[in-house]
Structure formats: structure tokens, C-alpha cells
C-alpha positions in Angstrom: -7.8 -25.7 13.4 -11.1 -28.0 13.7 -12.7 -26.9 16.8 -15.9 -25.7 17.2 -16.9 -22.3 17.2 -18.8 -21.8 20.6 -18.4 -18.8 21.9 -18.1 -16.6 19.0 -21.4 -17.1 17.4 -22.3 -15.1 21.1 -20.4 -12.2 20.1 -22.6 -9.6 18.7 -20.6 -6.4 19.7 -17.1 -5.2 21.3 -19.3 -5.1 24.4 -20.2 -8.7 25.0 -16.4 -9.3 25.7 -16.5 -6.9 29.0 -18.1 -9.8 30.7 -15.9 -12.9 29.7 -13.4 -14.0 31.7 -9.6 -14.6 30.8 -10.2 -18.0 29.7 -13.0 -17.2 27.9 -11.1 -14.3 26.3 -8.0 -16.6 25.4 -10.9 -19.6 23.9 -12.3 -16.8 21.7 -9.4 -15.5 20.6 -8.7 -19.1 19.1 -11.9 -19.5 17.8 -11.1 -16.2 16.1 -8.0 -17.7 14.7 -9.7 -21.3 13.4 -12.7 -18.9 11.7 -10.4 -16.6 10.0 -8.3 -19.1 8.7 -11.2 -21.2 7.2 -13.2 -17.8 6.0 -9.4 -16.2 4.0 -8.5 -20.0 2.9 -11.6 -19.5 0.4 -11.3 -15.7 -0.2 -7.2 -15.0 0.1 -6.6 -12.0 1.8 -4.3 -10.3 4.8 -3.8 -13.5 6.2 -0.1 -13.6 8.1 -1.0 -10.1 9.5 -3.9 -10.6 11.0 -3.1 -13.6 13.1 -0.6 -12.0 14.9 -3.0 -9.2 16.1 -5.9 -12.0 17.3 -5.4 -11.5 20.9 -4.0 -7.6 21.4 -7.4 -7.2 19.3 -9.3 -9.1 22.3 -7.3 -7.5 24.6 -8.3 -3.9 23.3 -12.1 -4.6 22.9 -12.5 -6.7 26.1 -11.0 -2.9 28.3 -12.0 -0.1 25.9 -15.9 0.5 25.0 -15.6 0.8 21.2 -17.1 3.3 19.1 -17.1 5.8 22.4 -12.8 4.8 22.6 -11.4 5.1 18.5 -8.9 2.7 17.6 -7.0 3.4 14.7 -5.5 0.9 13.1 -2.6 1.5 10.9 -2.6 0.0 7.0 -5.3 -2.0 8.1 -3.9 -5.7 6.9 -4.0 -6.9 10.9 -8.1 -5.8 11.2 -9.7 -8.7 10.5 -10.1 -9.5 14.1 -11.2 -6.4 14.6 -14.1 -6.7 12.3 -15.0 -10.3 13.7 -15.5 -8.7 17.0 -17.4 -5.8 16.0 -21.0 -7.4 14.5 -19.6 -8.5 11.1 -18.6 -12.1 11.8 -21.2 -13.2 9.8 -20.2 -11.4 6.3 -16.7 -12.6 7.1 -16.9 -15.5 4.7 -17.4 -12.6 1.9 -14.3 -10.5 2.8 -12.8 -8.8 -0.3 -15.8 -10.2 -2.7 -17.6 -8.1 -4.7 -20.4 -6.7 -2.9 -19.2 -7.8 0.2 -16.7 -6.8 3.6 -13.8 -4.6 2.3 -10.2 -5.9 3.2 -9.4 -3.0 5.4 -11.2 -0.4 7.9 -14.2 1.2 6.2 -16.1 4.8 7.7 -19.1 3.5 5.6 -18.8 -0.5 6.8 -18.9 0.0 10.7 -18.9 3.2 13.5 -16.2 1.0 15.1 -14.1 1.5 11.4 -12.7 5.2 13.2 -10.3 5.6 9.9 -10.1 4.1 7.1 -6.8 3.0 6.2 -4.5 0.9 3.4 -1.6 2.9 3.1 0.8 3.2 6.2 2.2 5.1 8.9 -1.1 7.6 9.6 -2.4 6.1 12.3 -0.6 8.3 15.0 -1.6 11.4 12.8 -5.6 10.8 12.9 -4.7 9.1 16.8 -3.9 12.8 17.8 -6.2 14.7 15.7 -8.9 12.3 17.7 -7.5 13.7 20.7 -7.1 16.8 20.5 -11.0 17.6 18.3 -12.5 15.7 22.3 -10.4 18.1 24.2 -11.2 21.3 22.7 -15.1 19.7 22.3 -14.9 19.7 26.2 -15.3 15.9 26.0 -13.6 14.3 29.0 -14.7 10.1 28.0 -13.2 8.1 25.6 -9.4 7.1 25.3 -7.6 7.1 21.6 -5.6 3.5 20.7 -3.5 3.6 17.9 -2.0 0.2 16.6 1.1 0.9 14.4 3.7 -2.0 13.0 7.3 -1.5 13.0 7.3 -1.8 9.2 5.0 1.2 9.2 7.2 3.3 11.8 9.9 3.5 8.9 7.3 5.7 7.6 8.3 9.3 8.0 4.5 10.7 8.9 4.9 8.5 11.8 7.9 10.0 13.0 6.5 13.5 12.1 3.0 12.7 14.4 5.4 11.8 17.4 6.9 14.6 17.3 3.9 16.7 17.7 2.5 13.8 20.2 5.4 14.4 22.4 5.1 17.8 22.9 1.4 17.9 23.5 1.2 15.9 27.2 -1.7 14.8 26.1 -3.4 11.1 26.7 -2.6 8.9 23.5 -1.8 5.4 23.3 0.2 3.8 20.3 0.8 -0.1 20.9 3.8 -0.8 18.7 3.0 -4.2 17.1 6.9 -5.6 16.8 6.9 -8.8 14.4 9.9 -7.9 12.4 7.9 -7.8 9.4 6.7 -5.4 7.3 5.9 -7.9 4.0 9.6 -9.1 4.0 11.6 -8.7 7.0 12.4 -4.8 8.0 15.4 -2.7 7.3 16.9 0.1 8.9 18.4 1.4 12.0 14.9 1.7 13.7 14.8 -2.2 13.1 18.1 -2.8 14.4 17.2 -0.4 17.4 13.8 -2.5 18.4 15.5 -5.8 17.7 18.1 -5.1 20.6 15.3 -4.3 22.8 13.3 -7.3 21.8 16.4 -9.6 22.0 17.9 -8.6 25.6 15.1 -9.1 28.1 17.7 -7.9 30.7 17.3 -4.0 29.8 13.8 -4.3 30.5 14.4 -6.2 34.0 17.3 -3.8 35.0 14.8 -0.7 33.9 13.1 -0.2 37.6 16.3 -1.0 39.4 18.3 1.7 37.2 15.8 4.2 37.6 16.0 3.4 41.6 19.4 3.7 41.5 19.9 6.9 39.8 17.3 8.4 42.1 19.5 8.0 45.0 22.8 9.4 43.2 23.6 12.9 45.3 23.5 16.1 44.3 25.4 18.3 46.2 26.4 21.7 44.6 25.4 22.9 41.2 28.7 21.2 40.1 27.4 17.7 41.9 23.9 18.1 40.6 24.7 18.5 37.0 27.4 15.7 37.1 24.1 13.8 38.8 22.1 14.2 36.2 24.2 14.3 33.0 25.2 10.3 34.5 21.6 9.5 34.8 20.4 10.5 31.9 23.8 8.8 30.0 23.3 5.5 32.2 19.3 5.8 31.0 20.5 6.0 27.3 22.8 2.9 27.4 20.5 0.3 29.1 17.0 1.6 29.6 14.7 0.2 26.8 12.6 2.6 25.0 14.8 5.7 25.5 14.0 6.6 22.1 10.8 7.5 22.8 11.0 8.5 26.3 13.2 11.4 24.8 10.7 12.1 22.4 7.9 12.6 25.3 6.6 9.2 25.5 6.2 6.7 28.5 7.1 3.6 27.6 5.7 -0.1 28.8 7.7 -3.2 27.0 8.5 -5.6 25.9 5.6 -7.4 26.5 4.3 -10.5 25.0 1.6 -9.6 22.8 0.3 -13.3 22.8 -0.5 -13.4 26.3 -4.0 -11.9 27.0 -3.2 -10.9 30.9 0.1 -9.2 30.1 -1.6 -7.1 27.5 -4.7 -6.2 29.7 -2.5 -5.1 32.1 -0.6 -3.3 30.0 -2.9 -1.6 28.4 -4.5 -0.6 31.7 -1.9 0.9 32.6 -1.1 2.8 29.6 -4.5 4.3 29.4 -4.7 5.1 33.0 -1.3 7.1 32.5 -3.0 10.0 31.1 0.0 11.0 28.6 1.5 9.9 25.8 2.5 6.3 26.1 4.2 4.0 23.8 3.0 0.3 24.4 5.9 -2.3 22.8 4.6 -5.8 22.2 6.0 -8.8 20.4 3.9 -10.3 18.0 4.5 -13.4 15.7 3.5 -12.6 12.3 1.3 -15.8 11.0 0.7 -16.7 14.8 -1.4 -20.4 15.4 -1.1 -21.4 11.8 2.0 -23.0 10.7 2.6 -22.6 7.3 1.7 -18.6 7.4 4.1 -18.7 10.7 6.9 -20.2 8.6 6.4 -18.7 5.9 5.1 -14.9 6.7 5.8 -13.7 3.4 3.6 -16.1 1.2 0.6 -15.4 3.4 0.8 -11.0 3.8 -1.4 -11.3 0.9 -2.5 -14.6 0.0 -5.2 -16.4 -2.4 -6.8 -19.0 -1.6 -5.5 -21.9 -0.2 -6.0 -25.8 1.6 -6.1 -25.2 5.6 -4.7 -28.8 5.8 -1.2 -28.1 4.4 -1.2 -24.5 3.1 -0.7 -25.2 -0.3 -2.3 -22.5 -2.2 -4.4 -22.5 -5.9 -1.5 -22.1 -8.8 -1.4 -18.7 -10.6 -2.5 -18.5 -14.2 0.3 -19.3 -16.7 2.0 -17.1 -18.4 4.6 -14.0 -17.9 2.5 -11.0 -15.8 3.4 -7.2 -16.4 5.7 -7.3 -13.3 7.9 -11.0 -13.8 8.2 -9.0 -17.3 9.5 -5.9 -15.5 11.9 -7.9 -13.2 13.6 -9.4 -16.4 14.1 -6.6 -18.1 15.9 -5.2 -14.5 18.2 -8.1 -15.0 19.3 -7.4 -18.4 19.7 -3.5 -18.2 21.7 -4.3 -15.4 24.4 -6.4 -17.0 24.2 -3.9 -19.8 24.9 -1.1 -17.5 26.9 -0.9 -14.2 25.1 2.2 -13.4 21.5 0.9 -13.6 20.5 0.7 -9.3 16.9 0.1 -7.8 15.1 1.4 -5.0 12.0 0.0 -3.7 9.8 1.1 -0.5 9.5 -2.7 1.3 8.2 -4.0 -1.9 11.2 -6.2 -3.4 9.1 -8.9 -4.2 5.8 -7.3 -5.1 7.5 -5.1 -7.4 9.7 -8.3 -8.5 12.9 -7.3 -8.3 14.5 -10.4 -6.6 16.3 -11.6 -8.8 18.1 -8.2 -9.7 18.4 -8.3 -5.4 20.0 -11.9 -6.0 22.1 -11.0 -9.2 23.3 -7.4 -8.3 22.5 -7.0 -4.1 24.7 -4.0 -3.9 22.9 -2.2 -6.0 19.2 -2.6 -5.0 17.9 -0.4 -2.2 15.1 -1.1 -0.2 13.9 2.0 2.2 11.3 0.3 4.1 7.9 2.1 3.8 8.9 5.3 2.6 8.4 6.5 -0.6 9.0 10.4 -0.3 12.5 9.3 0.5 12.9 6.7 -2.1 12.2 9.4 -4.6 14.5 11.7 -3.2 17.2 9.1 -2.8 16.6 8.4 -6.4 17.3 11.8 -7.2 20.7 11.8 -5.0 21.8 8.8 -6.7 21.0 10.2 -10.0 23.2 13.2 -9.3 25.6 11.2 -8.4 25.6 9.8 -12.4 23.8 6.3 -11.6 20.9 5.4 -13.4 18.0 4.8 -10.4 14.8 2.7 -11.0 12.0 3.4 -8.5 10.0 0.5 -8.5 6.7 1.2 -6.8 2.7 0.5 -6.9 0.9 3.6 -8.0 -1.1 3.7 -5.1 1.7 3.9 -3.3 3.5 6.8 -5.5 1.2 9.1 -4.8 2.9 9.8 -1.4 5.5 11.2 -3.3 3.9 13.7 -5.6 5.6 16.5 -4.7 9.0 15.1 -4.6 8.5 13.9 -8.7 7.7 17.9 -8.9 10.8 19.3 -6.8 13.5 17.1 -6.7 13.1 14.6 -9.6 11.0 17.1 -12.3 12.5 20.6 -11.6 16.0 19.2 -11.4 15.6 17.0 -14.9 17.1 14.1 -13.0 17.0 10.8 -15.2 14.8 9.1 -12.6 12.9 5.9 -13.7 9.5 5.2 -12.1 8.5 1.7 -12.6 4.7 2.5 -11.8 3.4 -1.4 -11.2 -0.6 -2.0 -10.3 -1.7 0.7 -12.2 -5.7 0.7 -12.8 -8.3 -1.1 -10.9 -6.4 -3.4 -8.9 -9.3 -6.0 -7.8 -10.3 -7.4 -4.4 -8.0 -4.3 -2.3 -10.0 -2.2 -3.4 -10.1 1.7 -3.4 -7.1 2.4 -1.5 -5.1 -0.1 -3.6 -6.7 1.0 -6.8 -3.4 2.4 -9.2 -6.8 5.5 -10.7 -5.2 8.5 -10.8 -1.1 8.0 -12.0 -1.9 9.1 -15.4 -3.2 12.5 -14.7 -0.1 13.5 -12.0 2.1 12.5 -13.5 1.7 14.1 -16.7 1.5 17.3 -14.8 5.2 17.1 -14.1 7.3 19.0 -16.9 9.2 17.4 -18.3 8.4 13.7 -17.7 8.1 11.5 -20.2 4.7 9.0 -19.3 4.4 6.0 -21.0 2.2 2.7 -20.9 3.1 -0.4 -22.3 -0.1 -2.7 -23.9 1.9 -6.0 -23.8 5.0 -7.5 -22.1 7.4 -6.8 -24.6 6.8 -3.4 -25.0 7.4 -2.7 -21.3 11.2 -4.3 -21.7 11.7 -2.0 -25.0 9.8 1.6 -22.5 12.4 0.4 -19.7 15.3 0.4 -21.9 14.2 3.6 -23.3 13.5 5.5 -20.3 16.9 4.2 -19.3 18.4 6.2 -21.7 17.0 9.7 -21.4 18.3 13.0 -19.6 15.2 13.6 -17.7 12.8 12.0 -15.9 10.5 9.2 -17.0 7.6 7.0 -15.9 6.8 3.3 -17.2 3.2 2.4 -16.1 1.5 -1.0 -15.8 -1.1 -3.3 -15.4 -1.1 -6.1 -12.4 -0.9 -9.4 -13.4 -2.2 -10.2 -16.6 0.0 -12.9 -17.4 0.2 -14.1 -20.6 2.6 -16.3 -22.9 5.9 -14.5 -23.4 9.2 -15.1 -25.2 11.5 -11.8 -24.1 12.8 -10.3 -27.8 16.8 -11.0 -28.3 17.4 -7.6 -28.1 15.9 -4.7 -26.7 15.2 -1.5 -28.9 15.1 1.8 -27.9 11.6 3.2 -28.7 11.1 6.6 -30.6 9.7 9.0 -28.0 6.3 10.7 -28.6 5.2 7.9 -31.5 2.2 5.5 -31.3 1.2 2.9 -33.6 -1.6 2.2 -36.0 -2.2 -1.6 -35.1 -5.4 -1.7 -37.7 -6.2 0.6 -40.3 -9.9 1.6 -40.4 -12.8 4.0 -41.2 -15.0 6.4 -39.9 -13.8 5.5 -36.1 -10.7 5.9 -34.6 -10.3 3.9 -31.1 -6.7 4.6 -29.3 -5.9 3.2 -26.8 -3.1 3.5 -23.8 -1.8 0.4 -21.9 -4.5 -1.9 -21.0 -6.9 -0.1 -23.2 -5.2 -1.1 -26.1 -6.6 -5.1 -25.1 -9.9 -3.2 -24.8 -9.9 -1.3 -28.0 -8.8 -4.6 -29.9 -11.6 -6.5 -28.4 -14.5 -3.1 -29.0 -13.0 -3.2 -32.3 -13.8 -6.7 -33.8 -17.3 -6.0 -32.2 -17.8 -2.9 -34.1 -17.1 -4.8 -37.5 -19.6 -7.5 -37.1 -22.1 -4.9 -37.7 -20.3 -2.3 -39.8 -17.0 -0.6 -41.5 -13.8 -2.0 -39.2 -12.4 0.9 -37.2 -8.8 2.4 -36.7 -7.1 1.0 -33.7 -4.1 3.0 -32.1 -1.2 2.2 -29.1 -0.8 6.0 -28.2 2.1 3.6 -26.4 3.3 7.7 -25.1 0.8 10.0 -22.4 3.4 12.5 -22.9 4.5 13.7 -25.2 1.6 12.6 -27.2 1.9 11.9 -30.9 0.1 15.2 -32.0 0.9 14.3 -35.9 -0.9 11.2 -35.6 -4.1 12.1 -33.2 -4.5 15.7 -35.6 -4.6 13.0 -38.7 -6.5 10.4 -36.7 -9.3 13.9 -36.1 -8.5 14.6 -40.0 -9.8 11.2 -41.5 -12.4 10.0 -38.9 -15.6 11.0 -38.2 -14.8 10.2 -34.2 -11.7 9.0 -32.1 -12.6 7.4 -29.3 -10.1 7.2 -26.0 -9.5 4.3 -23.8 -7.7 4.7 -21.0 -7.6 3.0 -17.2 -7.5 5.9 -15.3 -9.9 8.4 -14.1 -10.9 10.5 -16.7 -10.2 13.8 -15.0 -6.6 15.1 -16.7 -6.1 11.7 -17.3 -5.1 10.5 -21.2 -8.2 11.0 -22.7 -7.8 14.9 -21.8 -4.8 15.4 -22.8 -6.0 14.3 -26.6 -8.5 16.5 -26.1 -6.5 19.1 -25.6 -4.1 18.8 -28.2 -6.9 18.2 -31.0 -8.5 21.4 -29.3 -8.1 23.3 -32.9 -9.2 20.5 -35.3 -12.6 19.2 -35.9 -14.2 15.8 -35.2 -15.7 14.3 -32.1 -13.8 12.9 -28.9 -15.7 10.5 -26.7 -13.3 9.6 -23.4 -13.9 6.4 -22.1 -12.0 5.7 -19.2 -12.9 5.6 -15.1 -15.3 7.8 -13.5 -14.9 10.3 -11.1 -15.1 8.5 -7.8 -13.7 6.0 -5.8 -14.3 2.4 -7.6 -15.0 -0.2 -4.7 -12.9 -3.4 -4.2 -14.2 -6.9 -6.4 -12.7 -8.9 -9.0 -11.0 -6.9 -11.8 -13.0 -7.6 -15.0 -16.4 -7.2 -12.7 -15.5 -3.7 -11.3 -14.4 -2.7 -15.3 -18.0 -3.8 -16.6 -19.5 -1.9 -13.6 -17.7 1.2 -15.1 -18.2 1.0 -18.6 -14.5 -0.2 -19.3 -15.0 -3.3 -21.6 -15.2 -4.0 -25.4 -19.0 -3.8 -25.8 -19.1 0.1 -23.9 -16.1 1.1 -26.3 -18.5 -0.1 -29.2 -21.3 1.6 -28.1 -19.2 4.8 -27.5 -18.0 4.7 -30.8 -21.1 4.0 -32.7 -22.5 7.0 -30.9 -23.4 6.1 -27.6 -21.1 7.9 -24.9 -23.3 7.0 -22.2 -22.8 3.7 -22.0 -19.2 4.2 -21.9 -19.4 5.7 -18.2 -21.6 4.1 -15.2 -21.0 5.0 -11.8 -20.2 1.9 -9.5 
């Protein structure tokens, strides 16, 4: 991974590949590969991903004339190519920094970013919108690329855009990347479908000569002639490759090697010279020309920083996180109860629930990248009278909104979401940020919302929502480790009830989930100059503790609300709301009402007035300060 970078340091724009020659093409896309490596081994980022789009990224910049062609790229981990090629090679080395490149396509970044994307399965959606907003603008140049995993086609908006893409005749491209990997290997009957495809490179040699063959089969009478072509089209379904989407409209060019530059140029050719709907299958190696994210593809989806010698990346901070905490508590409710299942949208690890996978594998679920179903299939399991845990990233949850409403909330299903990364999330930025979870889900009668401030509380809220007759969401931070001893027994929690953790005067600051840390922290700042104020866990978003906020409002001249959520219907409204009909002051502090950018956790919270010293101010009568825009 030593050699020297020639040839890229030339490459100011997609253009400048149009005139370099295959070997050229096949020397930058290694220099691509040695620069991204050294650039992520100090930042961590999309590493695995990435590398196993290096040259099918060459390949559609050195054909298409980029912006004037859109690519699309779906999620957006395997762009970082992408943005080497187009003019930002030099800000590389600041990918995911504060301040600096974001992690995935960005409108605002690059005219080559067409979409920005970090959640999956859309890119065949905005890929046709593309299309059809040229043809009804009259505009005849320009060709639409989409770039779509198969971990993201288990997403059921991709299957809804073919569909419609299908049917429409008209000239789209999707080049289904096929590494076998969404973050852990993918599940399903569309991965078992595309691994015999992948696997038996006879179907793809025997394609031409079948389709010759059938040609010549005679049809002699209406009788002949539908025998004719009812054995065609059965033979076609047995043996041709891609016959799933050839029935759904598409042409279809695979298997092809999407590490060999030539094959995909010519592929791609080809496909956009078709003028239709065409599905292009390549096989990709995730990790591809470094060995340890090759071996292990897992480790390096989303990696930290790490040595480019050996792999061997910087050790986590000590200590339990929020989501090891989680995972533990899984363990124990499910020994404690045959019942307790768990469903996770290709996220067993992130949402760490491997060893409950390890200790109970029949009764974990994972649904690939689909979270509309998991819910459902939540609710179906719950009707069935087990006990389903939902394990998912906020983000990621609110694909799903109206499925907590239908089938979860309206039914009063005892459905557990297990709502990990919620708040500002750090270098992933906006599309990762966990903002918003609050104010949904407390829309949705009937669910009970809480946040846990501390490890141990989250085991007690899981054993407590695991007990209910209705629906119920846990929500918590990422990371955050710190020291923790699991308690010998876990205590169902009284619903509705905060606690007083310091009794105080004149101020009340209460806190929910990480704003507890936050309150605690404004608080001893607050009695270095003056009388010590009242510090709350609401612990509950609903139902709130109305007896204790209306006395809270009753002996304080202020309460002050701490939340890490957007502001709008978010915690901080919902006190205000219930102490609508008493007197005293309510100053929200919380985040703002936009999209906060990507950057390291604690820097993005001082940027919007979410730290101890803003609290303070807020409560000794200085709102402002609590809320800067980033």
C-alpha cells in the first residue's frame, strides 16, 4: 500500500479520466485504493465498502460525463471513490472531521453529489424520478446510473421503484453491486437467489445458446405456438440468470467481474446504449486490495482509526456503552422468559445482540434492511403471544413511523423498541443523527417513551417495558461507556415516575436520558455562584410525571428542560404542555430546529448550546445561550 501517488494528484475532475487509457485507469484505481486507505486509517470511516467499489467507480466516471449523467449512489458507505475522483481529493484527509468532507453524498458538498443519501434502498426511486423530470423537460442528453448493494435490495422501496421502472420502458441503469454483505453477511431468499447466479457461471454461458435455441422451437398451430412459448419461457425460468428481473421489465447483463476495469466498461456501454431499463450484476469483494478489511469485512464497514501495516485498530474507551448494556439485559430477560424474541434490520451487531443470537439463535430475527417489516413482523409475533424486541437505530426507525401508528399503536401490541444511537451521533452526521425519536414517538397513543440516564436504568426500562400490555419504547445514547456492575436483580420500574436526584431552590433542571449527565454537570456550575438547584430524571417522556413537574412549577421560580432531541414536540414540549395551567417559567433547552452537521459528539453539542455551562446560563436567566444554530 506504499506506492506513489502519480497519477492522481492529475485528476482534477470526472473528466480528466475520458483520456486515460486502460492501464492508466486500472494504476489509478490503485492509487485510489493506497490513498483511501492511508486518509480513513487516521479518520475511521466506510472503509470495507468503499474498496470494493474503487474500480466500477473508475469505470462509471471514465464513460459517463458527470454532473450532465447523475449517479446515484445508494446509502452512500461505497462513495469515497467517488468523491476522490470528483475535485475533493485534497479534503479527503478530513473526511468525517468537523468542519470537513461528510461521510456520504452531499447536494451542498459537490454538483457531482446528485442525492444525498445514508439510509438505503432509494437510489432506484430518485434514479427514475431523474429520468422521467429530463423526459418530460424535453432533454434528450444525459443517462441516469444507479448503484444499489444487495444488502440494500432487501429494502422494500427498492423492490417498489422496480416495479414502476419496469413498466415505464424507459432508459435507467441500476449496477447491482453483489458482495454478499450488507454489514454482516445477507439474509433472505433474494440472497440465496443471487448467490446461485453468482456461484454457477454455467447459467450465464448457457444464456445466449438457450435463447438461440428456443428461437428456433416451431410453432405450428395455435396449439404448437402456445406449447412453444409456455416451454420457452419455463426453460428461461430454470436456467437463464437474471430472470427475476427480466420478468420484472429489466435487461439483464451478468455476472460480471466488477474488479476488472474492461469487463465493466463494456458492460456499462452496453447497458446505457440499450435505451431501457437494464439491470447490470457485478461481483464485488467487500474490503477489496486490503487484507485485513478483505478478511474481516465486518470490522472495517465502519471502522476507527487504525495501523495500515497490520490493521490493528485504536482500543475503545473502557467501560460498559448504552448498547453492551442493552445486549446483557437481552440475555437475561431471555432466560427469564421463553417468550422474549428479537428482530433486527441487518444490525445484529450494531444493535449488540450477538450474544442473545449465540445464546437463543432461534429466536432472534434478522430481516435484512427492512424496518417497515420488522415492525410489522414484530406485531405478528406479538399477536401470536411472544414478547418481540425491535432493536434498531433511531435514524433508522423513522422508516417505520407509520407502522408504530397502525399496526403496533392502534392494535396495543406489547412491542419493545430498543431505540439505540439516539441524539447527535458524531462523525455520520445528519442522516445518522438519532434528533427527532422523542417527538414521534410520543405521538403514538398509547406508547409508553422512556430514556434511561445511566446503564442500569436501561436493564431495569427493558424489564419493564417487557412487561406491559401495550407498546413501549426504550431510548439511548451511543456509546458512552462507562464502569458498570449489572444489579443482581432487575426491578420493574413504576411507570410515569421520575426522580428527584438533588433537592434545590429557586431552579428546577430535569432532565431526560443524556440530559440528566448534562443537568448534573449545569448544576454544580450553578452553585459555585449561587443557591444549588433541583435536579430531576423525568426517566418517563410519556406518560410524564405530571404530580411532580406541577410541584417542581409550584416551588421554583424556573424549571429548566434538557433534552437531546429537537426541541419541536420533543420532551421539553410536552412539559410545557402539561404545566400549561400553572405558573412559573419553562426554558427548553434541547436541539435546534435544523439538521446538525457531522463532527465529534461533545463539539457538535457545544455548537448547539447542549452542555453544562448553556443549562447554567439558561437557568440563571439566559435562554439564549441555551440554543445556537450550528
Amino acid at each position: 500500500m506504499d506506492d506513489p501517488l502519480t497519477l492522481l494528484p492529475t485528476i482534477e475532475s470526472p473528466a480528466d479520466l475520458h483520456s486515460l487509457t486502460n492501464r492508466q485507469l486500472a494504476q489509478l484505481a490503485q492509487e485510489i485504493r493506497t490513498f483511501m486507505v492511508s486518509c480513513v486509517s487516521r479518520t475511521g470511516g466506510h472503509l470495507a465498502a468503499s474498496l470494493g467499489v474503487v474500480e466500477l467507480t473508475v469505470a462509471l466516471h471514465s464513460i459517463l460525463e458527470s454532473p450532465r449523467d447523475r449517479i446515484v449512489w445508494d446509502v452512500g458507505h461505497q462513495c469515497y471513490a467517488h468523491k476522490i475522483i470528483t475535485g475533493r481529493w485534497q479534503d479527503f484527509s478530513c473526511i468525517r472531521q468537523y468542519g470537513g468532507l461528510s461521510g456520504f453524498p452531499c447536494r451542498t458538498e459537490s454538483e457531482h453529489d446528485v442525492a444525498g443519501t445514508g439510509h438505503a434502498s432509494t437510489s432506484i426511486s430518485y434514479g427514475l424520478g431523474l429520468v422521467e423530470a429530463a423526459r418530460l423537460a424535453g432533454e434528450q442528453d444525459g443517462h441516469v446510473v444507479c448503484v444499489i448493494g444487495d444488502g440494500a435490495l432487501t429494502g422494500g422501496v427498492a423492490f417498489e421503484a422496480l416495479n414502476q421502472a419496469g413498466q415505464s420502458h424507459v432508459p435507467l441503469v441500476v449496477v447491482l453491486n453483489d458482495n454478499q454483505m450488507s454489514i454482516k453477511p445477507n439474509v433472505g431468499a433474494l440472497s440465496l437467489y443471487l448467490n446461485r447466479i453468482r456461484m454457477d457461471p454455467t447459467l450465464t454461458r448457457l444464456r445466449e445458446e438457450l435463447e438461440h435455441g428456443v428461437a428456433r422451437i416451431p410453432a405450428i398451430g395455435e396449439r404448437a405456438y402456445n406449447l412453444g412459448r409456455d416451454v420457452k419461457e419455463s426453460m428461461k425460468a430454470l436456467i437463464v440468470p437474471g430472470m427475476f428481473f427480466e420478468e420484472l421489465g429489466f435487461a439483464y447483463f451478468g455476472v460480471v467481474d466488477g474488479h476488472d476495469l474492461h469487463a465493466l466498461r463494456e458492460s456499462l456501454r452496453q447497458a446505457i446504449d440499450t435505451r431501457r431499463p437494464v439491470v447490470v450484476h457485478i461481483k464485488t469483494v467487500k474490503g477489496r486490495g486490503y487484507e485485513p478489511a478483505e478478511e474481516q469485512p465486518t470490522e472495517y464497514h465502519g471502522t476507527g482509526p487504525f495501523t495500515v501495516s497490520n490493521g490493528e485498530r485504536q482500543k475503545s474507551s473502557p467501560g460498559t456503552t448504552f448498547t453492551d448494556a442493552f445486549g446483557q439485559a437481552m440475555v437475561r430477560e431471555g432466560r427469564r422468559d421463553a417468550r422474549v424474541v428479537a428482530v433486527t434490520a441487518a444490525m445484529t451487531q450494531g444493535t449488540g445482540l450477538e450474544a442473545f443470537e449465540q445464546e437463543f439463535p432461534e429466536r432472534l430475527y434478522d430481516v435484512g434492511i427492512a424496518e417497515e417489516h420488522a415492525v410489522v413482523f414484530a406485531g405478528g409475533l406479538a399477536l401470536g403471544g411472544l414478547r418481540p424486541v425491535v432493536a434498531v437505530y433511531s435514524t433508522f426507525l423513522q422508516r417505520a413511523f407509520d407502522m408504530l401508528i397502525q399496526d403496533v399503536g392502534l392494535q396495543k401490541l406489547p412491542v419493545v423498541l430498543a431505540v439505540d444511537r439516539g441524539g447527535l451521533v458524531g462523525d455520520d452526521g445528519p442522516t445518522h443523527h438519532g434528533a427527532f425519536d422523542l417527538s414521534y414517538l410520543r405521538l403514538v397513543p398509547g406508547m409508553v417513551v422512556m430514556a434511561p440516564s445511566n446503564q442500569e436504568e436501561l436493564q431495569h426500562m427493558l424489564h419493564t417495558a417487557l412487561q406491559l400490555n401495550g407498546p413501549a419504547a426504550l431510548r439511548y445514547p451511543r456509546g458512552m461507556a462507562a464502569p458498570f456492575s449489572p444489579p443482581a436483580e432487575l426491578r420493574r420500574l413504576p411507570i410515569g415516575r421520575g426522580v428527584v436526584l438533588r433537592e434545590g431552590e429557586r431552579v428546577a433542571l430535569v432532565g431526560i436520558g443524556s440530559g440528566v449527565g448534562i443537568s448534573l454537570a449545569a448544576a454544580e456550575l450553578i452553585a459555585r455562584s449561587g443557591p444549588p438547584p433541583t435536579v430531576v430524571d423525568a426517566r418517563f417522556v410519556k406518560p410524564l410525571d405530571e404530580e411532580l413537574l406541577a410541584q417542581l412549577a409550584d416551588e421554583h421560580e424556573r424549571i429548566v428542560t434538557v433534552e437531546e432531541n429537537t426541541l419541536q414536540g420533543g420532551f421539553g414540549s410536552a412539559v410545557l404542555e402539561c404545566l400549561a395551567d400553572h405558573r412559573g417559567e419553562v426554558v427548553r433547552v434541547g436541539l435546534p430546529d435544523a439538521f446538525v452537521p457531522h463532527g465529534e459528539r461533545q463539539r457538535l453539542l457545544a455548537d448547539v448550546g447542549l452542555t453544562p455551562e448553556a443549562v447554567a446560563a439558561a437557568a440563571l436567566g439566559a435562554p439564549a445561550l441555551a440554543l445556537q444554530q450550528p
